[in-house]
VEXRO-359318 format. One line per 8 residues: number of its first residue (from 0); their letters; for each residue z negated, x, y of C-alpha. Coordinates in nm, 4 decimals. Layout:
<recs>
NUM = a = Z/X/Y  ...
</recs>
This chain:
<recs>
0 = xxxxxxxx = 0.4083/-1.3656/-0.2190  0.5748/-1.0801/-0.0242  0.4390/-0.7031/-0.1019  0.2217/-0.6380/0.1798  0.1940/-0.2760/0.2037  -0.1113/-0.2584/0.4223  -0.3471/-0.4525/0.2215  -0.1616/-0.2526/-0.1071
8 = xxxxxxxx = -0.2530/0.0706/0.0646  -0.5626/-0.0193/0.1833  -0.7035/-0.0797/-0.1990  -0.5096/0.2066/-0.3429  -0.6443/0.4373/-0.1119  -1.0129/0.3835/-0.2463  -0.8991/0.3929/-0.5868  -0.7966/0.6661/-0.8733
16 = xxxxxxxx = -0.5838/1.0025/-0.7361  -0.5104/0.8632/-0.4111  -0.8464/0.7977/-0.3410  -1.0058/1.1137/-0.5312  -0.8243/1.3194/-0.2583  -0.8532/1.0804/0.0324  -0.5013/0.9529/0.0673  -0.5159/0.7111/0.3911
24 = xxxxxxxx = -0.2930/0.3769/0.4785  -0.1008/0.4799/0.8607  0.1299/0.2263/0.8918  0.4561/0.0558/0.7710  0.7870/-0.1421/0.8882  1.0633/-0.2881/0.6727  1.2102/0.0343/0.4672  0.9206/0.2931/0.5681
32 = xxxxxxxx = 0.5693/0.3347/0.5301  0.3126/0.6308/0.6390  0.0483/0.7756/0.4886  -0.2317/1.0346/0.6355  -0.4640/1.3163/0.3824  -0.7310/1.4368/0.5753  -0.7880/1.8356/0.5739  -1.0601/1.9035/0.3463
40 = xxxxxxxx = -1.1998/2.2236/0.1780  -1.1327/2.1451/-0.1715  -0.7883/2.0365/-0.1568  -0.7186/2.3947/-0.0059  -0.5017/2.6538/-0.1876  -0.6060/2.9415/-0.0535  -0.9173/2.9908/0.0774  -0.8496/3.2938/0.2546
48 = xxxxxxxx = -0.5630/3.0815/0.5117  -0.7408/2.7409/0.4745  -0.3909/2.6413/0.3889  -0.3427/2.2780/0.1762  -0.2430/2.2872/-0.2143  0.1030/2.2008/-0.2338  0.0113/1.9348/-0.4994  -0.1978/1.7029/-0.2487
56 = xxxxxxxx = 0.1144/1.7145/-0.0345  0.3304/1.6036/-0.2870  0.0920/1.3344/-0.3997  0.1439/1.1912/-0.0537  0.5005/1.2338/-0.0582  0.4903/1.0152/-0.3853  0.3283/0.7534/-0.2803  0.4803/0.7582/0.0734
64 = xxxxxxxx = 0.7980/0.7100/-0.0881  0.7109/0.5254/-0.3858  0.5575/0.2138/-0.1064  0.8640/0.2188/0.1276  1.0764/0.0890/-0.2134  0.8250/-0.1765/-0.2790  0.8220/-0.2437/0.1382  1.2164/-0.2551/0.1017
72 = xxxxxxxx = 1.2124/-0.4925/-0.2241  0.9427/-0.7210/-0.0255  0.7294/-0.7175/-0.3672  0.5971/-0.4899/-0.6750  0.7342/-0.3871/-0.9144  0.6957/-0.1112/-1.2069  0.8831/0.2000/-1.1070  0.8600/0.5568/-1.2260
80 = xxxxxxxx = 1.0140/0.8754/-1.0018  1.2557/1.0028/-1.2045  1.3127/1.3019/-0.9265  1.1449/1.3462/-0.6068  1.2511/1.6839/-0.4433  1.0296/1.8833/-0.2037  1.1217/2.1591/-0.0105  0.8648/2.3152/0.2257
88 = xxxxxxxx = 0.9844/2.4320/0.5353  0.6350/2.5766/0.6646  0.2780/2.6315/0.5704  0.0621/2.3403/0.6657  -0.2054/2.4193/0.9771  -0.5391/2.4669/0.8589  -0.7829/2.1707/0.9287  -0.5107/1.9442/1.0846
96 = xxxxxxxx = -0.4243/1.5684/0.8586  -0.1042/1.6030/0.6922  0.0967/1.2776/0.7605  0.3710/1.1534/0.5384  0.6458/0.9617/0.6483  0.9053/0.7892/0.4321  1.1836/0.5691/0.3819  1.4076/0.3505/0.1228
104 = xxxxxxxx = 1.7673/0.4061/0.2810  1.9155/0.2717/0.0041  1.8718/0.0106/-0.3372  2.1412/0.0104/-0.6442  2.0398/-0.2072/-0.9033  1.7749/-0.0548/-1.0638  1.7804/0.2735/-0.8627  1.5921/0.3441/-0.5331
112 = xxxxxxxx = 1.7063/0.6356/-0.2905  1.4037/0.7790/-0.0482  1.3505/1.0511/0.1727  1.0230/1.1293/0.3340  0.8736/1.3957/0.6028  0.5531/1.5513/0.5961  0.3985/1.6985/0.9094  0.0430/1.7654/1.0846
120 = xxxxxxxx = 0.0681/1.6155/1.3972  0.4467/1.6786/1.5385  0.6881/1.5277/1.3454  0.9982/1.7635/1.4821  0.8216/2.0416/1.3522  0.8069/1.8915/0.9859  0.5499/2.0788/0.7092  0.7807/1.9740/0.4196
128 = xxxxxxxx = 1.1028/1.7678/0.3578  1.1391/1.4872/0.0276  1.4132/1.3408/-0.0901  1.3919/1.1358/-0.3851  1.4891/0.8790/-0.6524  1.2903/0.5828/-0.8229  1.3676/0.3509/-1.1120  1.2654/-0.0027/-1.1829
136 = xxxxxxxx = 1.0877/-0.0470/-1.4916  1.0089/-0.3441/-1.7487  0.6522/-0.4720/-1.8406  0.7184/-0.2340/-2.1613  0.7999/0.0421/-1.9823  1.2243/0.0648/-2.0418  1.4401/0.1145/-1.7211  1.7359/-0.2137/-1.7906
144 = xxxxxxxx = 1.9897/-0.2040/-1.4600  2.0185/-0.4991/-1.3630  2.3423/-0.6766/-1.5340  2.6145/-0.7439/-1.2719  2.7414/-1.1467/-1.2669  3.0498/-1.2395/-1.4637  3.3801/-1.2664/-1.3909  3.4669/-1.6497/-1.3562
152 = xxxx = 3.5699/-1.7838/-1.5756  3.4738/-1.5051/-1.8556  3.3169/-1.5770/-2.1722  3.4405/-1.9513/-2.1378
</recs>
């Protein structure tokens, strides 16, 4: 069965973090997904702006970026970030959604290459910038590339 990121989102977003904090399913296409977090009081970092926590806005970026791989792949699997960059450009607007968009440009093997946008409301005017990679792992947890085909007429 093909990964179907709306229904995937859809029952993450009531679950665990995601849904602790309100995380919400936006939409998807082939190699990109988006995600919305609703402005709420406690997930501000300072109460005297009523500007976000950087840490909900990286949570989105995560899982933003985390889906498009599995949208790319057209199923599940395992994967752990093993570096997902941030760089804010500007503080977030008090009370406005922070949306999250992001993309797979690009699968090696093992290895998936994202890059991801956050913004509240205009997308040219982004909040923060992500770029990112994830790796595949086993059912027991150890990252094994995939091994690339023989030579013909090796080991013969």
């Amino acid at each position: 069965m093909a990964f179907d990121p709306s229904r995937f989102g859809k029952f993450m977003m009531k679950h665990g973090h995601t849904g602790f904090i309100g995380m919400q399913y936006r939409g998807h296409g082939d190699n990109w997904v988006e995600l919305g977090l609703p402005w709420r009081e406690d997930l501000v970092g300072d109460p005297e702006t009523g500007v976000l926590a950087s840490g909900p806005i990286i949570s989105l970026l995560d899982n933003a970026t985390s889906m498009s791989v599995w949208a790319l792949r057209g199923g599940f699997r395992p994967q752990v970030t093993l570096d997902l960059r941030v760089d804010y450009v500007r503080a977030a607007t008090p009370g406005k959604m922070i949306v999250a968009w992001a993309e797979c440009y690009q699968l090696k093997q093992s290895m998936a290459f994202v890059r991801g946008i956050a913004h509240d409301g205009d997308i040219a005017d982004p909040v923060a910038h992500a770029a990112g990679i994830f790796i595949q792992v086993e059912a027991d947890g150890w990252a094994r590339p995939s091994k690339p085909d023989a030579p013909e007429g090796a080991g013969a």
